[in-house]
Rosetta silent file (secondary structure, phi, psi, omega in degrees, C-alpha in Angstrom):
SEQUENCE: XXXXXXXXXXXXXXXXXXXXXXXXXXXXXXXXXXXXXXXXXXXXXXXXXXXXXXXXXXXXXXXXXXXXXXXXXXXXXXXXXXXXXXXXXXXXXXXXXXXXXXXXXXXXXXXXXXXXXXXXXXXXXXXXXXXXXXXXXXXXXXXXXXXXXXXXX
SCORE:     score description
SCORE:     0.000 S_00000001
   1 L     0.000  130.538  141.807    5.167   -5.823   18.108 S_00000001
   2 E  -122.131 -173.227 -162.638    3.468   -8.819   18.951 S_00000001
   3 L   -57.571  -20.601 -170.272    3.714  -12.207   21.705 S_00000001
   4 L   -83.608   10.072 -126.909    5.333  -13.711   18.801 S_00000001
   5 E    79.768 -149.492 -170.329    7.562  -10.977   17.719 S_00000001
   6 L  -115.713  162.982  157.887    7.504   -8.061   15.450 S_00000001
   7 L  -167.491  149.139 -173.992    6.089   -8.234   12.079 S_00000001
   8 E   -96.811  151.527  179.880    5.535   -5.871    9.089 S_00000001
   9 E  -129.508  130.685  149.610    3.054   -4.737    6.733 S_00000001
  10 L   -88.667  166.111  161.838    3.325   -2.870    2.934 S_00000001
  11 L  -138.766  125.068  151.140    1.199   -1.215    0.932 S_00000001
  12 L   -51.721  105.253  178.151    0.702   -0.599   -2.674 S_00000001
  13 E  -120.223  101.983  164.689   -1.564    2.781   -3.041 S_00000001
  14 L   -31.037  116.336  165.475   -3.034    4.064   -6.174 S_00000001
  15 L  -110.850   18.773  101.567   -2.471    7.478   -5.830 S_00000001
  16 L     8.303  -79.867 -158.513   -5.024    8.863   -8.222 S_00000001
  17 L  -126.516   24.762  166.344   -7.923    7.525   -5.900 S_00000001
  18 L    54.674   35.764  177.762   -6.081    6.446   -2.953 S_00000001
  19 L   -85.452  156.453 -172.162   -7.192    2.427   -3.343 S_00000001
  20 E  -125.438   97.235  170.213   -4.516    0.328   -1.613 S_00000001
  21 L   -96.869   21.152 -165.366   -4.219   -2.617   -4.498 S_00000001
  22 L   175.718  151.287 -160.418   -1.583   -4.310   -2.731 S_00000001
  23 L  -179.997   94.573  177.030   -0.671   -5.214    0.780 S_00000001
  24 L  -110.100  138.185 -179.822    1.697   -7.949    2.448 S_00000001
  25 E  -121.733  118.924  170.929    2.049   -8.917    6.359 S_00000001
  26 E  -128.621  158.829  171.448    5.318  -10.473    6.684 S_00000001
  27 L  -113.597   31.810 -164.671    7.496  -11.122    9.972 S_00000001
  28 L  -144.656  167.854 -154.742   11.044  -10.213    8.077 S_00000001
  29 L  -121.208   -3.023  177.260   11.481   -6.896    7.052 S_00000001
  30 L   -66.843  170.638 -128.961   13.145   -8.202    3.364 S_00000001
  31 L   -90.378  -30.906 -177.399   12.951   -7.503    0.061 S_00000001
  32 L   -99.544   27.432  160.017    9.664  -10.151   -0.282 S_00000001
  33 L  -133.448   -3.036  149.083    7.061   -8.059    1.402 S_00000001
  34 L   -95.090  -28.765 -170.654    7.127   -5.464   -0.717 S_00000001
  35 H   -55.368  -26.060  153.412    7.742   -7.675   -3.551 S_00000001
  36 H   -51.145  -73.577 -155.321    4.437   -9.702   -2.186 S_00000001
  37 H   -73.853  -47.626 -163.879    2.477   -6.470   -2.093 S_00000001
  38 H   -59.451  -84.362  172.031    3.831   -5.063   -5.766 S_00000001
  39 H   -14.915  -69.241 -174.116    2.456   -8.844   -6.920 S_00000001
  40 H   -57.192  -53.547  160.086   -0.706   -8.581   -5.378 S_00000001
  41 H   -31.720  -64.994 -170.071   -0.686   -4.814   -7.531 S_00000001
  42 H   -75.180  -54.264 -179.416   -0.355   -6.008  -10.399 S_00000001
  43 H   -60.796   29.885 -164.490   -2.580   -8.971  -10.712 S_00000001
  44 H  -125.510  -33.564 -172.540   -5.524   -6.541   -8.753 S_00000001
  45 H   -71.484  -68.137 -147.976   -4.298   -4.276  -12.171 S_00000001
  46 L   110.642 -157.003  174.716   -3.570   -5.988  -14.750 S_00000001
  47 L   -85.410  122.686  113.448   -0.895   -4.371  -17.353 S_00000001
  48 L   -83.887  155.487 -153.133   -1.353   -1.011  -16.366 S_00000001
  49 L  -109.481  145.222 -166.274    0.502    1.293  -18.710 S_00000001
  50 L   141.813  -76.952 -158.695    2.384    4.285  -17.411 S_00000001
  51 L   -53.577  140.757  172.157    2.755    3.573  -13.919 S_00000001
  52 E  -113.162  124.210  177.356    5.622    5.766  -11.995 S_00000001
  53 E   -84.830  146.610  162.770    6.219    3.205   -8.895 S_00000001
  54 E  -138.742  140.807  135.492    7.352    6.165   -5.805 S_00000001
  55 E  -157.434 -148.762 -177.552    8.578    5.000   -2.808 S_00000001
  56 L   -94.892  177.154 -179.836   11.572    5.840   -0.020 S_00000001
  57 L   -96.133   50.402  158.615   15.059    4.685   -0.291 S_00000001
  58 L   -53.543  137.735  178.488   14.237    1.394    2.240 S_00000001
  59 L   -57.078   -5.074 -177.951   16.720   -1.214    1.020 S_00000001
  60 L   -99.896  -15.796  177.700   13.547   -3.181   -0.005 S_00000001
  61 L  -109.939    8.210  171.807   12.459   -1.108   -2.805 S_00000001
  62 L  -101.351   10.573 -160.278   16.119   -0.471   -3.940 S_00000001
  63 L  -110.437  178.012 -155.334   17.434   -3.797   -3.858 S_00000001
  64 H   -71.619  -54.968 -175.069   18.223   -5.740   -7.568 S_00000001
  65 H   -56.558  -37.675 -171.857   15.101   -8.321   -7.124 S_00000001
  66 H   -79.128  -83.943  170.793   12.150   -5.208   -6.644 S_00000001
  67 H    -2.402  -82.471  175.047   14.129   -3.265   -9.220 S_00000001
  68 H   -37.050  -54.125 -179.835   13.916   -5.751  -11.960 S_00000001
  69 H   -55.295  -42.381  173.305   10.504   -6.310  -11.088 S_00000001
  70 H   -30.685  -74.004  178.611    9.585   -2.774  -11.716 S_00000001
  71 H   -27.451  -47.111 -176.882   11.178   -2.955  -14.847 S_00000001
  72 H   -94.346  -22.831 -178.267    9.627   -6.249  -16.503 S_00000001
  73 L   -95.746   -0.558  160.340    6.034   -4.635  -15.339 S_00000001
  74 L    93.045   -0.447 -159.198    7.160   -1.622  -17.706 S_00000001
  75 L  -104.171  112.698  161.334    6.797    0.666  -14.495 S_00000001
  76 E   -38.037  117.971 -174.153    8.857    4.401  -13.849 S_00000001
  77 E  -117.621  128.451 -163.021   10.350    4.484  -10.626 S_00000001
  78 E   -98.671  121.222 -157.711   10.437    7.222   -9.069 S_00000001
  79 E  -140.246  120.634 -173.995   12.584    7.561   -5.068 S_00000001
  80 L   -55.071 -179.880  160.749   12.074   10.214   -2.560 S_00000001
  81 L   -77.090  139.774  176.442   14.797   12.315   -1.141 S_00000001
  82 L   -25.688  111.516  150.336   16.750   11.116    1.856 S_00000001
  83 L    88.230   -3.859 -167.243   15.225   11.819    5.742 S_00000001
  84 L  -113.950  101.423 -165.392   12.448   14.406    4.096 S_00000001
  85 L   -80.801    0.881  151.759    9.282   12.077    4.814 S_00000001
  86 L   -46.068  -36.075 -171.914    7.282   15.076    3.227 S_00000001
  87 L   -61.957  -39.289  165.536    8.793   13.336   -0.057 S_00000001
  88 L  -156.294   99.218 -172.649    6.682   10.842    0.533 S_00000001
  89 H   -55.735  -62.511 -163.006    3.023   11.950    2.137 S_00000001
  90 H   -38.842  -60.875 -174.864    0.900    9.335    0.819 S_00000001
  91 H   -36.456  -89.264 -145.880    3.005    6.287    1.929 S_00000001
  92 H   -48.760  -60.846 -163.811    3.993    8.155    5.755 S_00000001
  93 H   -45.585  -52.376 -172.517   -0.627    9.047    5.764 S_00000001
  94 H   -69.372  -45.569  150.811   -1.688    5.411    5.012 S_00000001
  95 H   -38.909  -29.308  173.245    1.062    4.276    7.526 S_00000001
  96 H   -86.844  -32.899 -153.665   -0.143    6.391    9.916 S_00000001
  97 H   -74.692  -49.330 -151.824   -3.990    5.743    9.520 S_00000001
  98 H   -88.086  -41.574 -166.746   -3.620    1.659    9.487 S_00000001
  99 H   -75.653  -43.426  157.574   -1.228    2.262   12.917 S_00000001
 100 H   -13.558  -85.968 -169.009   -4.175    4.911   14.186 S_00000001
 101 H   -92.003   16.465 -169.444   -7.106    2.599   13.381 S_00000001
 102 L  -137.560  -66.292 -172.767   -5.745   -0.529   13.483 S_00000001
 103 L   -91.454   18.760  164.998   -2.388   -1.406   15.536 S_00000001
 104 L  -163.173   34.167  159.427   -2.263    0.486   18.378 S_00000001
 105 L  -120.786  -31.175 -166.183   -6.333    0.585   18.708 S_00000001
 106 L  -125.497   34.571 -167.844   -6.931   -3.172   18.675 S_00000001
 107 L  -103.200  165.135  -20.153   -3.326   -4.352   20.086 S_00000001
 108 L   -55.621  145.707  173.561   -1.743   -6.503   21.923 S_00000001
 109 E  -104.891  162.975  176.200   -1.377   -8.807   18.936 S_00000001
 110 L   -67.892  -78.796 -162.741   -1.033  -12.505   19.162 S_00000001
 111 L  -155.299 -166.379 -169.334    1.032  -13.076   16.015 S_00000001
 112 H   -82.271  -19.759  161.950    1.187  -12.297   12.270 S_00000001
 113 H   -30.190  -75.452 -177.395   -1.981  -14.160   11.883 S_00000001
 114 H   -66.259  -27.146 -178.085   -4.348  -11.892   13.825 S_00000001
 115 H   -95.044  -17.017  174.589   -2.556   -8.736   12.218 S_00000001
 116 H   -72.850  -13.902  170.403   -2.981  -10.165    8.544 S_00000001
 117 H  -101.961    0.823  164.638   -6.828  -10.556    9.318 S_00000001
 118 H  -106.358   -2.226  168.920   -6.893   -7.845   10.842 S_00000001
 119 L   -81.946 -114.438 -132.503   -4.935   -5.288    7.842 S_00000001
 120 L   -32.780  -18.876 -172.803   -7.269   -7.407    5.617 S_00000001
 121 H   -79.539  -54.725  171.104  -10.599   -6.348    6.971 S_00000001
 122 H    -3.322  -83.012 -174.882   -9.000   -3.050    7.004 S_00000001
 123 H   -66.707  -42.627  135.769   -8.017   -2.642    3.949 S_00000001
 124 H    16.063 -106.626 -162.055  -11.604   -3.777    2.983 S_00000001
 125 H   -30.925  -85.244 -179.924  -13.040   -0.928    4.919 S_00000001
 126 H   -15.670  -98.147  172.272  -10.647    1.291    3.789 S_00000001
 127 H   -51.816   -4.787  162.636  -11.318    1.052    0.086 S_00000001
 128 H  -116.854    3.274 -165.476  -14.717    0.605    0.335 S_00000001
 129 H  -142.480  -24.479 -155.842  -16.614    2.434    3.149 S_00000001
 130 L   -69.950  144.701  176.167  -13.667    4.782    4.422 S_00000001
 131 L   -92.047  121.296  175.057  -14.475    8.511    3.340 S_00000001
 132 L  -109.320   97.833 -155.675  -11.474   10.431    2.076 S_00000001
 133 H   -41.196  -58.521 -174.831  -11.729   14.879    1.937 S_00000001
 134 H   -21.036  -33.157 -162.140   -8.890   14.254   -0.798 S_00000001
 135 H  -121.567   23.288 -161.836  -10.968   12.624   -3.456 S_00000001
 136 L    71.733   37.842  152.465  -14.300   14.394   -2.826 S_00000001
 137 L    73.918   57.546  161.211  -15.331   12.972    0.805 S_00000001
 138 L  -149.847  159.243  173.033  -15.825    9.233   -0.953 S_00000001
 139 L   -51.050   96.235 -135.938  -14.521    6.162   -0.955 S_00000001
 140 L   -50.942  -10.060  175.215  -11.187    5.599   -2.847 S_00000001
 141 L   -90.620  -26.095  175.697  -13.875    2.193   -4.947 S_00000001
 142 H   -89.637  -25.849 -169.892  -16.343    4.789   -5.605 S_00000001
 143 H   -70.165  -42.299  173.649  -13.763    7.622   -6.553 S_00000001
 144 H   -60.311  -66.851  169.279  -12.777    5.081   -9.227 S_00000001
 145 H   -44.971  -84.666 -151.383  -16.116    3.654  -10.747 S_00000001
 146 H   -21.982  -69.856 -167.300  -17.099    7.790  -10.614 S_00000001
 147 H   -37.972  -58.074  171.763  -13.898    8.044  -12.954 S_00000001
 148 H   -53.225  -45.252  165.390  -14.400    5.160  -15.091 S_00000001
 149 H   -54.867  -51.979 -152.488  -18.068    5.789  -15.578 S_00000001
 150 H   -91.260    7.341 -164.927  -17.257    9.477  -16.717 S_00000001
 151 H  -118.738  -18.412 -176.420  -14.019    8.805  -18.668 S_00000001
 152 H   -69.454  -32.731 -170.984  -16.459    5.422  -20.751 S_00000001
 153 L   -59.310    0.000    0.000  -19.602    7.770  -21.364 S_00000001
C-alpha cells in the first residue's frame, strides 16, 4: 500500500543460482507485469534453451497473452498445485525477503515511483552482495561466474 494506492511487484528468478533477471513494479495487478518482468528475462538472457517457466495458477501467468509468450521464447511451463504455496518455495522466499527487507522496513511509500527505486536498488543488492546458505553462502552473480568459469575451463 502506498499514499497513492496499492501497487505490485514480479519477479523472474533463476532458480539454479537464485539471480532475479526480471522484475516489474506496476500499480494494476494484470497480465503486463509479469509479462514486463518475463521481457526484462529474456533480454537479461538471451535465447536460453531449455527453460521450464514455474509459477502459481495467478490469472496473470495463465492468461492467453503470458502463455503465448512462453511459447514463442521456446520455454516449458510448468504450474504449481492449487492453495499448496510449498509448490512454489522459491517464488513465496523471494516474496517474503523483498517484503522483509524492503516494504514493510522502509514504508510508508509515497507512490510506485519510490517502490520501483527502491525494488531496483534491491534487486541490485540482492544479486550482487546478498549471501545465500542455498548456493554456498555467495552471491546468486558470483554463484554464476563460479559456474561458468568451471563449466568453460
Amino acid at each position: 500500500a502506498t499514499w497513492s494506492g496499492f501497487v505490485y511487484v514480479a519477479f523472474v528468478v533463476d532458480v539454479f543460482s537464485r539471480y532475479i533477471v526480471g522484475w516489474r513494479v506496476l500499480k494494476s495487478l494484470q497480465t503486463d507485469i509479469v509479462l514486463d518482468a518475463l521481457e526484462q528475462a529474456l533480454w537479461a538472457r538471451g535465447k536460453p534453451r531449455g527453460v521450464t517457466h514455474h509459477s502459481d495458477r495467478g490469472s496473470q501467468y495463465l492468461s492467453i497473452r503470458y502463455t503465448e509468450r512462453l511459447s514463442e521464447a521456446g520455454f516449458h511451463m510448468s504450474v504449481g498445485s492449487v492453495g499448496d504455496s510449498y509448490d512454489n518455495a522459491l517464488a513465496e522466499t523471494i516474496n517474503g525477503l523483498f517484503k522483509a527487507e524492503v516494504i514493510h522496513r522502509a514504508g510508508p511509500w509515497k507512490g510506485l515511483d519510490e517502490v520501483e527505486l527502491a525494488t531496483l536498488t534491491w534487486v541490485d543488492w540482492f544479486n550482487h552482495r546478498r549471501i545465500l546458505g542455498p548456493i554456498g553462502d555467495m552471491p546468486p552473480a558470483e554463484y554464476e561466474n563460479l559456474y561458468y568459469q568451471q563449466t568453460e575451463s
